[in-house]
Residue frames as qw, qx, qy, qz and C-alpha x, y, z in Angstrom:
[[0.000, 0.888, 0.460, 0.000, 0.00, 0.00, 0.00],
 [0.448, 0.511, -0.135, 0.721, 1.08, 3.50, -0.83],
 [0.366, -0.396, -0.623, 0.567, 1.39, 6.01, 1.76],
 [0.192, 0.650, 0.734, 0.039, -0.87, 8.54, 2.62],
 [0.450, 0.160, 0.099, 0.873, -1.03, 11.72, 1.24],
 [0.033, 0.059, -0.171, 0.983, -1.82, 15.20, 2.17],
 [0.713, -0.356, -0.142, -0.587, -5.95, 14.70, 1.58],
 [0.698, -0.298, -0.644, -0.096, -5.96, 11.49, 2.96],
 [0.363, -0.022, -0.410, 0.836, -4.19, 13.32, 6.02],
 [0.158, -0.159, -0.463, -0.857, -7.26, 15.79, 5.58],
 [0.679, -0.283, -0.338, -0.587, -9.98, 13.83, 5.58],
 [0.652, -0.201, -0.582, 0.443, -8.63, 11.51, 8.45],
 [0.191, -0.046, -0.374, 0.906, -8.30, 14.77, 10.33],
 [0.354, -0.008, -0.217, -0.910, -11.61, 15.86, 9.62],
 [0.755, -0.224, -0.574, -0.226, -13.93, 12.10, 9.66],
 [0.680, -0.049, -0.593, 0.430, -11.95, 12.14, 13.45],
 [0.205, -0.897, -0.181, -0.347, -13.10, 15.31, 14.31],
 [0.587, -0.057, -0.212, 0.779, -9.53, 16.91, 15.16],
 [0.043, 0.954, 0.249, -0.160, -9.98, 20.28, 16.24],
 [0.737, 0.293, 0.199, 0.576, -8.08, 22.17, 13.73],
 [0.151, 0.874, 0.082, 0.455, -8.29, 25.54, 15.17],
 [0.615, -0.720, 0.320, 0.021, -6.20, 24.71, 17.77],
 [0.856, -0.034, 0.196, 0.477, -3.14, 22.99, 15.42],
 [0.301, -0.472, 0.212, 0.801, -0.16, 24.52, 14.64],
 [0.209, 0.820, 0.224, -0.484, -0.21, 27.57, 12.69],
 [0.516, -0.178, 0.696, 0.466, 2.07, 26.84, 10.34],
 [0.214, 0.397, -0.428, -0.783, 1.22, 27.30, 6.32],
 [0.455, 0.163, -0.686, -0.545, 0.33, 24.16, 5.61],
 [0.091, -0.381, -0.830, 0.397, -1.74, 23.29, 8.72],
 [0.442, 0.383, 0.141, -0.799, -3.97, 26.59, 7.81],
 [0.496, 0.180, -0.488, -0.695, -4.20, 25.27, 4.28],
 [0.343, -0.114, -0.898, -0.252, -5.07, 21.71, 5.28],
 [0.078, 0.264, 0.480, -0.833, -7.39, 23.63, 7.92],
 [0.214, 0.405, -0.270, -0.847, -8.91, 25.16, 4.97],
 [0.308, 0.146, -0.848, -0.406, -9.42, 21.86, 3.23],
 [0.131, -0.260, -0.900, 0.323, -10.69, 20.18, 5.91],
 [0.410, 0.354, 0.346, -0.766, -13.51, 23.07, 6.57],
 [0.471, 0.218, -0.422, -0.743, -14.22, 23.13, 2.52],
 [0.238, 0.087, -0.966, 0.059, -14.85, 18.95, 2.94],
 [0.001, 0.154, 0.685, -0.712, -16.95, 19.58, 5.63],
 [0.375, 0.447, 0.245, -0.774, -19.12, 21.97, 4.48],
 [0.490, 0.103, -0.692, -0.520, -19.56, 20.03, 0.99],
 [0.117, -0.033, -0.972, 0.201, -20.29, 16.65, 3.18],
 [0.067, -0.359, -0.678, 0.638, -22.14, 17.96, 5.77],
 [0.396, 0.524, 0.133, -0.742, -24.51, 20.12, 3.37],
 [0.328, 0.148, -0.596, -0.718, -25.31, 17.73, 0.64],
 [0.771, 0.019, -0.170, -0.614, -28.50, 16.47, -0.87],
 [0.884, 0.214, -0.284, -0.303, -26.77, 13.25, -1.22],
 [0.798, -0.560, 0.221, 0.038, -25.38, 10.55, 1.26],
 [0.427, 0.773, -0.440, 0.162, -21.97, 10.25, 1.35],
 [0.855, -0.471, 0.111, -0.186, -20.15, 7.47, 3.14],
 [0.243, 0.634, -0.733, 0.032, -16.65, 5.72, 3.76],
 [0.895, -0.188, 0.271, -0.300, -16.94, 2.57, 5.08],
 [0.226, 0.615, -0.755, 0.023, -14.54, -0.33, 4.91],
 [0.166, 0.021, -0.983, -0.078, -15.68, -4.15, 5.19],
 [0.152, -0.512, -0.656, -0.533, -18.70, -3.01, 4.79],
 [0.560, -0.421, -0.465, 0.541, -18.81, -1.14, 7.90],
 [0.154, 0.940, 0.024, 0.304, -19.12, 2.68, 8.36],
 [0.660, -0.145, -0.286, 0.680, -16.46, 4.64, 8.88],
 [0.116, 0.245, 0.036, -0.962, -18.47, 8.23, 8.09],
 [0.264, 0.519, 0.599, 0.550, -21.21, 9.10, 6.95],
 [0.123, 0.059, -0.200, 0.970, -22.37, 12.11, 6.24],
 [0.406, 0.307, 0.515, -0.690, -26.69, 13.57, 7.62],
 [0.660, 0.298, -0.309, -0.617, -28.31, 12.81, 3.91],
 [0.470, 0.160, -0.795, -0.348, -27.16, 9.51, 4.19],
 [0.120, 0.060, 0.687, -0.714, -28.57, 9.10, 7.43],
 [0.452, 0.347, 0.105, -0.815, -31.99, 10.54, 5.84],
 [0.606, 0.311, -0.277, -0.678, -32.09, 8.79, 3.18],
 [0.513, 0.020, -0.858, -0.032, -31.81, 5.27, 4.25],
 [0.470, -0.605, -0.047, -0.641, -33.94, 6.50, 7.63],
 [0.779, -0.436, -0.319, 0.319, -32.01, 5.53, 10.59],
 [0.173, -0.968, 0.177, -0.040, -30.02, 7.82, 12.78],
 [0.057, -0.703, 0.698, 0.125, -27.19, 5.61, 13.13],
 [0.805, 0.235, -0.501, -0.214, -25.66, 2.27, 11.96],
 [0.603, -0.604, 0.506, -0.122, -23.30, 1.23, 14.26],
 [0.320, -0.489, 0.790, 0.186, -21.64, -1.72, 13.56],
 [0.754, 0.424, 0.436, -0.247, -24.42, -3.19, 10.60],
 [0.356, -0.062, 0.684, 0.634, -23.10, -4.50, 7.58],
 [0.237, 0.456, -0.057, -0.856, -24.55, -2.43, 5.00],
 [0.145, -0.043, -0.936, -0.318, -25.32, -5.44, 2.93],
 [0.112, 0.482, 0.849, -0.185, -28.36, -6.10, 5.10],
 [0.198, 0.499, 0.198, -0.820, -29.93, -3.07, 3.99],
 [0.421, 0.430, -0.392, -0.696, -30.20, -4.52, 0.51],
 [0.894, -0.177, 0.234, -0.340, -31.88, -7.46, -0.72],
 [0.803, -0.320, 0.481, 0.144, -29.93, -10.86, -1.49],
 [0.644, 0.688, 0.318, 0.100, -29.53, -10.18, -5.04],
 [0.253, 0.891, 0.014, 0.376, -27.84, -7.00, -5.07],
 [0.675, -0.627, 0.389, 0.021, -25.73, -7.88, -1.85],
 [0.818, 0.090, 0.289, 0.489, -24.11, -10.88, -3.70],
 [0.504, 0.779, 0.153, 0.341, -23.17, -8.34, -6.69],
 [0.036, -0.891, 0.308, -0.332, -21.82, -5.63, -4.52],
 [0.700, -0.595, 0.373, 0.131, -19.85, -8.17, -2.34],
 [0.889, 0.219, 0.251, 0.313, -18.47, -9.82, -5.33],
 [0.438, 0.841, 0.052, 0.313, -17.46, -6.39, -6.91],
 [0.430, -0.813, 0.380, -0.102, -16.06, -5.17, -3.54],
 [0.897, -0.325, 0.267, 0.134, -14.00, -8.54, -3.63],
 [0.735, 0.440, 0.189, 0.479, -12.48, -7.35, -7.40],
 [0.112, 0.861, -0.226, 0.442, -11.63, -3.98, -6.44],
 [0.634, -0.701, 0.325, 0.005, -9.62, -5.58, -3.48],
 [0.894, 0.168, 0.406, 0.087, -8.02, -7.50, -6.56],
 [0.102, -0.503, 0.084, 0.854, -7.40, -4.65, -8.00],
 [0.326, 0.230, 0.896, 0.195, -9.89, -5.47, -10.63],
 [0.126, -0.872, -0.428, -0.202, -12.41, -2.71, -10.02],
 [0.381, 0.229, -0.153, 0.882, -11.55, 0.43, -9.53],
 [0.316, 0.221, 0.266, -0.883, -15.35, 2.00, -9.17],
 [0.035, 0.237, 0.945, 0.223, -18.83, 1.08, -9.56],
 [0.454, 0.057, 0.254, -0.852, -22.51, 2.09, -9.85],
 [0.082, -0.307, -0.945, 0.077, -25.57, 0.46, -9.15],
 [0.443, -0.235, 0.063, -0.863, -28.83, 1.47, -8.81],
 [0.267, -0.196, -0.926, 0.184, -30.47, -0.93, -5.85],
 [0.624, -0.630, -0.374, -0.273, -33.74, -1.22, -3.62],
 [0.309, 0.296, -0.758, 0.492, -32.92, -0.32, -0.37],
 [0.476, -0.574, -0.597, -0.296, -35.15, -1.40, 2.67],
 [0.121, 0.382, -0.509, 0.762, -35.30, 1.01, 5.72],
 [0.157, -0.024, -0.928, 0.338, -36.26, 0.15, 8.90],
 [0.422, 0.284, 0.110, -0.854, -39.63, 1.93, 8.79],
 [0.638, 0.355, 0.680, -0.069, -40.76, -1.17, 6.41],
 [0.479, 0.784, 0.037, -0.394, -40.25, 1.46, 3.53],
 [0.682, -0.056, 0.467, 0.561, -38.61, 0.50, 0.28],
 [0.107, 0.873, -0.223, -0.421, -36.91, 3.31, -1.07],
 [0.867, 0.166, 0.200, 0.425, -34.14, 2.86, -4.74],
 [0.374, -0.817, 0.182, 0.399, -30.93, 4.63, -4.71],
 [0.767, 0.529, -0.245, 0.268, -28.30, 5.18, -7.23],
 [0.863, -0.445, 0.154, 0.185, -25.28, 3.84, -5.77],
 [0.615, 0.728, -0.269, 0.139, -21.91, 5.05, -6.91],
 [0.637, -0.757, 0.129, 0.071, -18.72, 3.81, -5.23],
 [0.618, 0.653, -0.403, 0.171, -14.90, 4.17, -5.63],
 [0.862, -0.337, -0.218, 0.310, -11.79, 2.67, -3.99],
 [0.088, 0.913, -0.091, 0.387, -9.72, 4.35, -1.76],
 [0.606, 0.309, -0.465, 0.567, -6.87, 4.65, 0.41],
 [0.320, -0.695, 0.324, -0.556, -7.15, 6.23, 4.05],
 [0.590, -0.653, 0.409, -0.242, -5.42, 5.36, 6.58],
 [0.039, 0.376, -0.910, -0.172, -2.81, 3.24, 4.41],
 [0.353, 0.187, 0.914, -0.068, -5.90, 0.42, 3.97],
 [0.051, -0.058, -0.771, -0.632, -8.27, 0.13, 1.66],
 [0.404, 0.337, 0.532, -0.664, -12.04, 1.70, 1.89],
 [0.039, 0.475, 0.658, 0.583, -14.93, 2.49, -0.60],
 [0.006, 0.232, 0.110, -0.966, -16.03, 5.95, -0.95],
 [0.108, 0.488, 0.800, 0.332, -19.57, 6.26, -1.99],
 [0.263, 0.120, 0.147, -0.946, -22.39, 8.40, -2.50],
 [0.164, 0.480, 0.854, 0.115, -26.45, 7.66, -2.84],
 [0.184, 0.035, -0.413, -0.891, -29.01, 9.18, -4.66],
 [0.515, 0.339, 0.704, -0.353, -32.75, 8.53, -3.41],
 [0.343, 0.207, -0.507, -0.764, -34.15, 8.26, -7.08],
 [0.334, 0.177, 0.912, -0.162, -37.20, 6.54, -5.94],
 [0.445, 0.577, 0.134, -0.671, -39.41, 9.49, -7.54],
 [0.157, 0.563, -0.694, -0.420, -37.45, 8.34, -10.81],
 [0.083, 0.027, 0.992, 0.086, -37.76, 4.39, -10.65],
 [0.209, 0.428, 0.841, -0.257, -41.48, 5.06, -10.04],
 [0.412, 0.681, -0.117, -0.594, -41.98, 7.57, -12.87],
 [0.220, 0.502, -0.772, -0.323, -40.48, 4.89, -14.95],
 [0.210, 0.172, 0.903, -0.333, -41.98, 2.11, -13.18],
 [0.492, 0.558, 0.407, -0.530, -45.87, 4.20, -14.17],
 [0.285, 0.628, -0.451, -0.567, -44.20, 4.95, -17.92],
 [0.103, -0.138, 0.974, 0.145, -44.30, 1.03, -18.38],
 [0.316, 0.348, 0.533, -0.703, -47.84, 1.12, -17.23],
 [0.416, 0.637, 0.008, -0.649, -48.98, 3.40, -19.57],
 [0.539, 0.443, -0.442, -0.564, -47.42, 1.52, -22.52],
 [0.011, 0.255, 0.967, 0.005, -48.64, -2.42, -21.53],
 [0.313, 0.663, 0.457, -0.504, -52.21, -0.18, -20.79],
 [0.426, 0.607, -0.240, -0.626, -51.76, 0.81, -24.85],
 [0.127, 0.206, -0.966, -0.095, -50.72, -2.73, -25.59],
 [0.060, 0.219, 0.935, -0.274, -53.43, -3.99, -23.99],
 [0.513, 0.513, 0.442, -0.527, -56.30, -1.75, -25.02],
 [0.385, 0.429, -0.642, -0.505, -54.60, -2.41, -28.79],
 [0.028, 0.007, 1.000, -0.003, -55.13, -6.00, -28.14],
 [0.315, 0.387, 0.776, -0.386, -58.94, -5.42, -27.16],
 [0.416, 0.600, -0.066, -0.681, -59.42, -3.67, -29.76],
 [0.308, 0.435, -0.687, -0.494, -58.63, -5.97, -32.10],
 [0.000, -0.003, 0.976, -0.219, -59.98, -8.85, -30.24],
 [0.147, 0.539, 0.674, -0.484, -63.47, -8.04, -28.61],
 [0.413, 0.629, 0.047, -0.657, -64.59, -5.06, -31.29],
 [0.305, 0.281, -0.770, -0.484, -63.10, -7.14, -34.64],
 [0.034, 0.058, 0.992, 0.103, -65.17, -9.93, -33.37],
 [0.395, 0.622, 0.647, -0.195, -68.56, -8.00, -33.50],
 [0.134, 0.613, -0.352, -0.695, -67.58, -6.52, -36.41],
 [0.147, 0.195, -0.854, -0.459, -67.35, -9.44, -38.34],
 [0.230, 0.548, 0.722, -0.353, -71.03, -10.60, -36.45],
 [0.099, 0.669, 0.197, -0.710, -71.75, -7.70, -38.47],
 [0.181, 0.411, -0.662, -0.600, -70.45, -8.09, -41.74],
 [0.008, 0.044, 0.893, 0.448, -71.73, -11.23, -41.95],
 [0.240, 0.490, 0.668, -0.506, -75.22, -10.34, -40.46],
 [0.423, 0.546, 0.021, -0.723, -75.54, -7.48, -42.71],
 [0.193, 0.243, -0.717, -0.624, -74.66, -9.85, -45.91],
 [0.232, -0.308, -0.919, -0.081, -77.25, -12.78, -44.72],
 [0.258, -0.328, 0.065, -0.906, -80.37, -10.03, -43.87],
 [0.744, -0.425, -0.498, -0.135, -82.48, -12.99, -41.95],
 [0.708, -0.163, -0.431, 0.535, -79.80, -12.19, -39.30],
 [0.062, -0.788, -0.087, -0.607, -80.76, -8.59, -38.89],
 [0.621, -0.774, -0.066, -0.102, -81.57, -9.06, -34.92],
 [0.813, -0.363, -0.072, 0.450, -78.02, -10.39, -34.27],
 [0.322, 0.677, 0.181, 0.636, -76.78, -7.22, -36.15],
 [0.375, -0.756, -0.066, -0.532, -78.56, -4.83, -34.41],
 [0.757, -0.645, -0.094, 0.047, -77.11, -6.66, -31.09],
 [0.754, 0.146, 0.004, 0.640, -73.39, -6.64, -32.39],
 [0.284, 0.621, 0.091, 0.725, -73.56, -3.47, -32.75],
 [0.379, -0.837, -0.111, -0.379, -74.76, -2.71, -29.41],
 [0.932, -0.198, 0.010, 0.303, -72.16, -4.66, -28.23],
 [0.664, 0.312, 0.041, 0.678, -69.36, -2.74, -29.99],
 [0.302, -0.842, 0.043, -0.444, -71.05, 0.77, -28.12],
 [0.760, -0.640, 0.082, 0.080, -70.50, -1.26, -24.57],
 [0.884, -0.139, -0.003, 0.446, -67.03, -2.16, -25.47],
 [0.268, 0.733, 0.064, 0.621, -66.08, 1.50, -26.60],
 [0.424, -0.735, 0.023, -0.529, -67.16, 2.38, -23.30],
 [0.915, -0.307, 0.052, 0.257, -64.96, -0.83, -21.39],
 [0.753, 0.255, -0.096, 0.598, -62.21, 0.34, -23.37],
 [0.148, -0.857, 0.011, -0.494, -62.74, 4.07, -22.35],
 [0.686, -0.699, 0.042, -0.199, -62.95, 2.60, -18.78],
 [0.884, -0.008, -0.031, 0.467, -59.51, 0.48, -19.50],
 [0.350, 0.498, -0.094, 0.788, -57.43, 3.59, -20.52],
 [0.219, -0.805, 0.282, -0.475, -58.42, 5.31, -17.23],
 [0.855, -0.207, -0.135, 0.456, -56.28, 2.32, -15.42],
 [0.566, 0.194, -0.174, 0.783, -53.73, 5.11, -15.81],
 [0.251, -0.624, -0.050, -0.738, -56.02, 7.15, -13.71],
 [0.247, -0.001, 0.771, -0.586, -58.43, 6.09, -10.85],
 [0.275, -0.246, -0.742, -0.560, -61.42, 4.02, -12.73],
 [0.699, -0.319, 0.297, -0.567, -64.54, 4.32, -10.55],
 [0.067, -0.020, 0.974, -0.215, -65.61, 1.40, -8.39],
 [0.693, 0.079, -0.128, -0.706, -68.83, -0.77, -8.91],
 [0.700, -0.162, 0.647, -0.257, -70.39, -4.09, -7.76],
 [0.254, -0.235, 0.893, 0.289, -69.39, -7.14, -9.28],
 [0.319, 0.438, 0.811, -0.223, -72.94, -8.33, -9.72],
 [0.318, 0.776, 0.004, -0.545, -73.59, -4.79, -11.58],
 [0.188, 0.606, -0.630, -0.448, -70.57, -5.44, -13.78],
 [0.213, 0.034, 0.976, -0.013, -71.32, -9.23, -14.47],
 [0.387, 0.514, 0.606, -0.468, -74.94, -8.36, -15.44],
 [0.318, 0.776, -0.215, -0.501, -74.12, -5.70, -18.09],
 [0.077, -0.447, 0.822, 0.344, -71.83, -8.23, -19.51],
 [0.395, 0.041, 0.906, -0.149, -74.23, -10.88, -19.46],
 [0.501, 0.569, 0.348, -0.551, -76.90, -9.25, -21.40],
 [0.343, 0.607, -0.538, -0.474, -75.00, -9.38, -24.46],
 [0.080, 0.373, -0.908, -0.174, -74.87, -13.22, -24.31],
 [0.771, -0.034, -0.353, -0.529, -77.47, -16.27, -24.79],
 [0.530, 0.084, -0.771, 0.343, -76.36, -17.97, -21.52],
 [0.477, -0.818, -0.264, -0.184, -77.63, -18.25, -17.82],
 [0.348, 0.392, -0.530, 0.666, -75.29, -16.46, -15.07],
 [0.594, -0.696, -0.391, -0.101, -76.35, -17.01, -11.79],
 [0.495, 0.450, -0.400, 0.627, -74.30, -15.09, -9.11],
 [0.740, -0.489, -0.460, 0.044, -73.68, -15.21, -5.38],
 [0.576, -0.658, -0.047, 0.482, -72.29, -12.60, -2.93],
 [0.339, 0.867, 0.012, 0.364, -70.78, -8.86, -4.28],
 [0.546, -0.492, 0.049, 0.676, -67.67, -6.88, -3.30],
 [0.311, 0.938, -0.003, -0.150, -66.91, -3.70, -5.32],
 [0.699, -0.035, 0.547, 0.460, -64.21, -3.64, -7.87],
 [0.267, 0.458, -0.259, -0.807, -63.08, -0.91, -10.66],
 [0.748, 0.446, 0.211, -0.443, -65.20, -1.34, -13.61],
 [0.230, 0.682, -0.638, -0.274, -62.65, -2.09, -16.08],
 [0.414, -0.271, 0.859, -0.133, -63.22, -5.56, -14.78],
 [0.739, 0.492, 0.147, -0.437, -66.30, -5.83, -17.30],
 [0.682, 0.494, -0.342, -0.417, -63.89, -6.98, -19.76],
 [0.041, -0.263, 0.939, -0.220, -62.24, -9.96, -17.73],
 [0.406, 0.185, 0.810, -0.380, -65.88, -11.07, -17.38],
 [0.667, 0.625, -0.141, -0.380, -66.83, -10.20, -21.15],
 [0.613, 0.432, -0.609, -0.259, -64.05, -12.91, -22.63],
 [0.417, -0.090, 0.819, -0.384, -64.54, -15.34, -19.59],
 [0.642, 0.338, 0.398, -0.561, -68.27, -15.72, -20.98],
 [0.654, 0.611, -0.331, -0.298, -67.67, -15.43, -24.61],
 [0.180, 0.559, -0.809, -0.020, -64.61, -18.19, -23.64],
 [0.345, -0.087, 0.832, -0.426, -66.92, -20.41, -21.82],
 [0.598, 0.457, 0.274, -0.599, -69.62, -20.27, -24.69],
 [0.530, 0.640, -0.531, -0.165, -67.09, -20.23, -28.04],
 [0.504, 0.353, -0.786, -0.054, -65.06, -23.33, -26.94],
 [0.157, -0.122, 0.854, -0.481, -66.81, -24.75, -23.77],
 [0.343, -0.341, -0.576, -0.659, -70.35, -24.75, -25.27],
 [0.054, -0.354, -0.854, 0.378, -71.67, -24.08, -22.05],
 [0.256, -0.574, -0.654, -0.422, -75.21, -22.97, -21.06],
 [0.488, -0.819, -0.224, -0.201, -74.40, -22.03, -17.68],
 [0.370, 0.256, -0.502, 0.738, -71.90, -19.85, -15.27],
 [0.661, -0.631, -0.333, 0.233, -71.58, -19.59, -11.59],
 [0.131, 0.673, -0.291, 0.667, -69.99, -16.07, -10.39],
 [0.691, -0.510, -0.509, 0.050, -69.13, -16.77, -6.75],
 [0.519, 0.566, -0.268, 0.582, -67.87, -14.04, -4.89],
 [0.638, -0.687, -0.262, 0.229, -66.64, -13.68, -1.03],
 [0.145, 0.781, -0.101, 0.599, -64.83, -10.62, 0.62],
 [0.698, -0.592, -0.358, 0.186, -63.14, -9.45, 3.25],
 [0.204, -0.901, -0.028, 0.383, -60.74, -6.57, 4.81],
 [0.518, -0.412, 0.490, 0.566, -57.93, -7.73, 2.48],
 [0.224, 0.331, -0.600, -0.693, -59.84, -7.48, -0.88],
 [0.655, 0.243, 0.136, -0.703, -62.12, -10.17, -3.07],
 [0.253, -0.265, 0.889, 0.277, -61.80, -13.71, -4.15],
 [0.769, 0.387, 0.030, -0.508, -64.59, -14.54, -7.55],
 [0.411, -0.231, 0.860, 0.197, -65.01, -17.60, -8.74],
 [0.550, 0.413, -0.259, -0.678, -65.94, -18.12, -12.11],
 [0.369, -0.052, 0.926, 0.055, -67.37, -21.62, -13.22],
 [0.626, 0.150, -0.092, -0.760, -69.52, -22.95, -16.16],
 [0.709, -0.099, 0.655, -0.244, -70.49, -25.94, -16.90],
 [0.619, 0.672, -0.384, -0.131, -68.99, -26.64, -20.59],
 [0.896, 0.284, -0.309, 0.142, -66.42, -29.16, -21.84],
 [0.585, -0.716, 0.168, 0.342, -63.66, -27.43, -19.60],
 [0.201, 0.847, -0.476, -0.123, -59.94, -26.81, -20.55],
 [0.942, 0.138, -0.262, 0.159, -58.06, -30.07, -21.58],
 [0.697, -0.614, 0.074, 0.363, -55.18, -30.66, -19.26],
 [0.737, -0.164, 0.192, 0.627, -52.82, -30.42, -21.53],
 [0.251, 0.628, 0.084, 0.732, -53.19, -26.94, -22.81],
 [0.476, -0.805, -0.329, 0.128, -54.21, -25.91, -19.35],
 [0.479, -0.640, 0.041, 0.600, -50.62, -24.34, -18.36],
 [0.289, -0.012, 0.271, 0.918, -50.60, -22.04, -21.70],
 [0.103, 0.770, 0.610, 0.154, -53.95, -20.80, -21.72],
 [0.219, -0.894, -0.076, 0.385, -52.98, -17.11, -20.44],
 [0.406, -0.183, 0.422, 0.789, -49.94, -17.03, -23.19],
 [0.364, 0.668, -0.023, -0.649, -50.67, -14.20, -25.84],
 [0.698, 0.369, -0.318, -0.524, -51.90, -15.46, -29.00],
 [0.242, 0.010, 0.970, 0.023, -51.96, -19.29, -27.72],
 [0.718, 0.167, -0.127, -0.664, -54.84, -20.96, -29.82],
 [0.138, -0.104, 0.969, -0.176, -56.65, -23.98, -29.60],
 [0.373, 0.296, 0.875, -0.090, -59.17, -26.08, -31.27],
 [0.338, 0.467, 0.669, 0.469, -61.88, -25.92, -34.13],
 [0.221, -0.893, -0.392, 0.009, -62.98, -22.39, -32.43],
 [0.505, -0.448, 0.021, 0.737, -59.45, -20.91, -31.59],
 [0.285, 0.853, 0.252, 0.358, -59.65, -17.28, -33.37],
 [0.437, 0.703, -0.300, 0.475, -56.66, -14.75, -32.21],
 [0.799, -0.145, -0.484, 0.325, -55.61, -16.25, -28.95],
 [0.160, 0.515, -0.136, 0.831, -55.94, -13.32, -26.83],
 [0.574, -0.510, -0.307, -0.562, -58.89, -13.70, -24.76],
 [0.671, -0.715, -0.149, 0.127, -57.71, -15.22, -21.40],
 [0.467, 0.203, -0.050, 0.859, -54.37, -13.10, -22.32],
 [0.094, -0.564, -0.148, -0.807, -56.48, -10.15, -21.92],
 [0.692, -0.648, -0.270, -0.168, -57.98, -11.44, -18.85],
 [0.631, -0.589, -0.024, 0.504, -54.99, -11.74, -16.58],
 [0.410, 0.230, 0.086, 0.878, -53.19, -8.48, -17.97],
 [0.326, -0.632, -0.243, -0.660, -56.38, -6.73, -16.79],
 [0.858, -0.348, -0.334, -0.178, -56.36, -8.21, -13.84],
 [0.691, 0.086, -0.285, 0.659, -52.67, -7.66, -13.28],
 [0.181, 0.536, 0.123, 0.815, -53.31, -4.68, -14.00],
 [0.418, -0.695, -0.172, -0.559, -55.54, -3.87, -11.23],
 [0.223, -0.579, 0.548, -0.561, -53.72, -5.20, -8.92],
 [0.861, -0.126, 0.178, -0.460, -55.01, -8.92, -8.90],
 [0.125, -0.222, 0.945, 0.205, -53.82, -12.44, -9.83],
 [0.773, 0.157, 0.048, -0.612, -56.02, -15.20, -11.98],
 [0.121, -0.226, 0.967, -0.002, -55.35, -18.77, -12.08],
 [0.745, 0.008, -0.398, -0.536, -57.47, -21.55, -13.54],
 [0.681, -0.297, 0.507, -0.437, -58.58, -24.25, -10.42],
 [0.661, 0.193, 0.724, -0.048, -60.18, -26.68, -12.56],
 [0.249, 0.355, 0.656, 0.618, -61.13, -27.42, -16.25],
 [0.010, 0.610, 0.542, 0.578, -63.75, -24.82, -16.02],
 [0.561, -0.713, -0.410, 0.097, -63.18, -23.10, -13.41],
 [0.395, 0.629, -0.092, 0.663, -61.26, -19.62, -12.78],
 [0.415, -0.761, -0.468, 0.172, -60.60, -18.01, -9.52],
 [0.298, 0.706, 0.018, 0.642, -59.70, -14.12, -9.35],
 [0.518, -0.643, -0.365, 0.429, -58.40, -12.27, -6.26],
 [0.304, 0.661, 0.022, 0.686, -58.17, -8.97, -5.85],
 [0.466, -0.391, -0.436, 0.663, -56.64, -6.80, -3.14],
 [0.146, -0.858, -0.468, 0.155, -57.48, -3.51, -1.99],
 [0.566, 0.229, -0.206, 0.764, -55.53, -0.52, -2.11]]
């Protein structure tokens, strides 16, 4: 190791809290006086945390970083625990090459979890250094949660255009073509005349999709299940309500239409129970079910199956909606769906 030089002298005086207005007077005790204040006041007045630290250990830090990982002090915690297991390994490993001399400096941008239960992400820069003739790692952090989670909504927004492109093409192309062919065979007038109302309602689902990137109102299951139903030549019987944004209308518009088009059932069962945590709906009809062996790709975009299979979207759309709100869907049984949704 080399030896240390005038900063590291410096900042060692200064992380050790020497009182420098009491050393000798000398030229180059004012200037490294001087240094030592300027240090200070940078540290001790930035936005952003600033730390030395040396088998993972603090040796300084400086009040932002304090703040921004919310604890007053660390004491003797390895700084590792603060991140999860992932991003620990990484930084130990890196730390292990810059002892190698491998690495010189790194950056990272990690989750970090403070003791408050909050999870906050940071950009992480660190470099190696010298003080006190041993080897540290200077860093600095950067709360850039606002960031991760402007980026985080920016995804959102463009699966929520993905997805209302999909419904469009799905749910309105298929009463379109009800249409086309209605209008070409005129005995079929009535089913027309229903497509078409159909293609209004779904204008108005999609509407409700695109405000996902809002705050969609809320509205009883039973409500939204009903509206859907009307559109279809099938019985729905349903049991117990919980509110739920509307948007949900179209998770329960290609359920039906999926339970009718390749299950040929006649009847669905909407079963839904609640409680403080949110809403758990089972959907069942009483059709052919899902063969086993397609069972674990039904949800893949544009899987297709059998003499009915037409642009493999439909239970795609369902659990992307669903995601979307904040839910999970999973398929129990052949014919059988159960949906949970949590509160927020």
């Amino acid at each position: 190791m080399k030896e240390e030089s005038s900063l590291d002298t410096t900042i060692s005086k200064w992380i050790e809290g020497e009182d420098l207005n009491h050393s000798n007077s000398s030229d180059d005790s004012g200037e490294s006086c001087s240094k030592c204040e300027m240090y200070r006041l940078i540290a001790e007045n930035s936005s952003d945390g600033i730390f030395l630290a040396t088998k993972f250990k603090l040796v300084y830090a400086n009040p932002a970083f304090y703040k921004i990982i919310g604890v007053r002090e660390v004491g003797d915690t390895n700084l590792l625990e603060f991140l999860d297991e992932k991003d620990a390994e990484r930084i130990y490993n890196d730390v292990q090459r810059a002892l190698k001399g491998e690495l010189s400096e790194a950056r990272y941008e990690v989750a970090v979890r403070r003791p408050d239960g909050k999870e906050i992400f940071v950009d992480l820069s660190m470099s190696k250094v010298n003080f006190k003739g041993r080897p540290h790692a200077l860093g600095v952090i950067k709360d850039i949660t606002d960031k991760k989670r402007m980026e985080q909504q920016l995804r959102h927004y463009n699966e929520l255009l993905k997805l209302t492109n999909s419904v469009l093409r799905h749910d309105v192309l298929n009463n379109l073509n009800i249409i086309s062919g209605a209008i070409e065979l005129c005995e079929r007038e009535c089913q027309a005349d229903k497509a078409v109302e159909r293609c209004i309602d779904l204008i108005n689902e999609i509407r409700e999709l695109e405000s996902l990137a809002e705050n969609p109102k809320e509205v009883s299951i039973s409500e939204i299940v009903k509206r859907v139903a009307r559109h279809y030549d099938i019985q729905v019987d349903i049991k117990g309500d919980c509110k739920a944004k509307s948007s949900l209308a179209i998770v329960f518009d290609n359920l039906i239409r999926n339970s009718i088009c390749h299950g040929k059932a006649t009847k669905v069962e909407v079963n839904v129970e609640s409680d403080s945590e949110g809403c758990t709906i089972t959907f069942r009809d009483n059709g052919s079910g899902i063969p086993d062996e397609i069972q674990p790709r039904i949800f893949e975009k544009g899987f297709k199956f059998g003499e009915n299979a037409n642009t493999g979207l439909g239970l795609f759309i369902v659990k992307k909606v669903v995601e979307m709100l904040g839910g999970s869907v999973r398929l129990k049984r052949a014919g059988t769906f159960v949906i949970e949704l949590k509160k927020r």
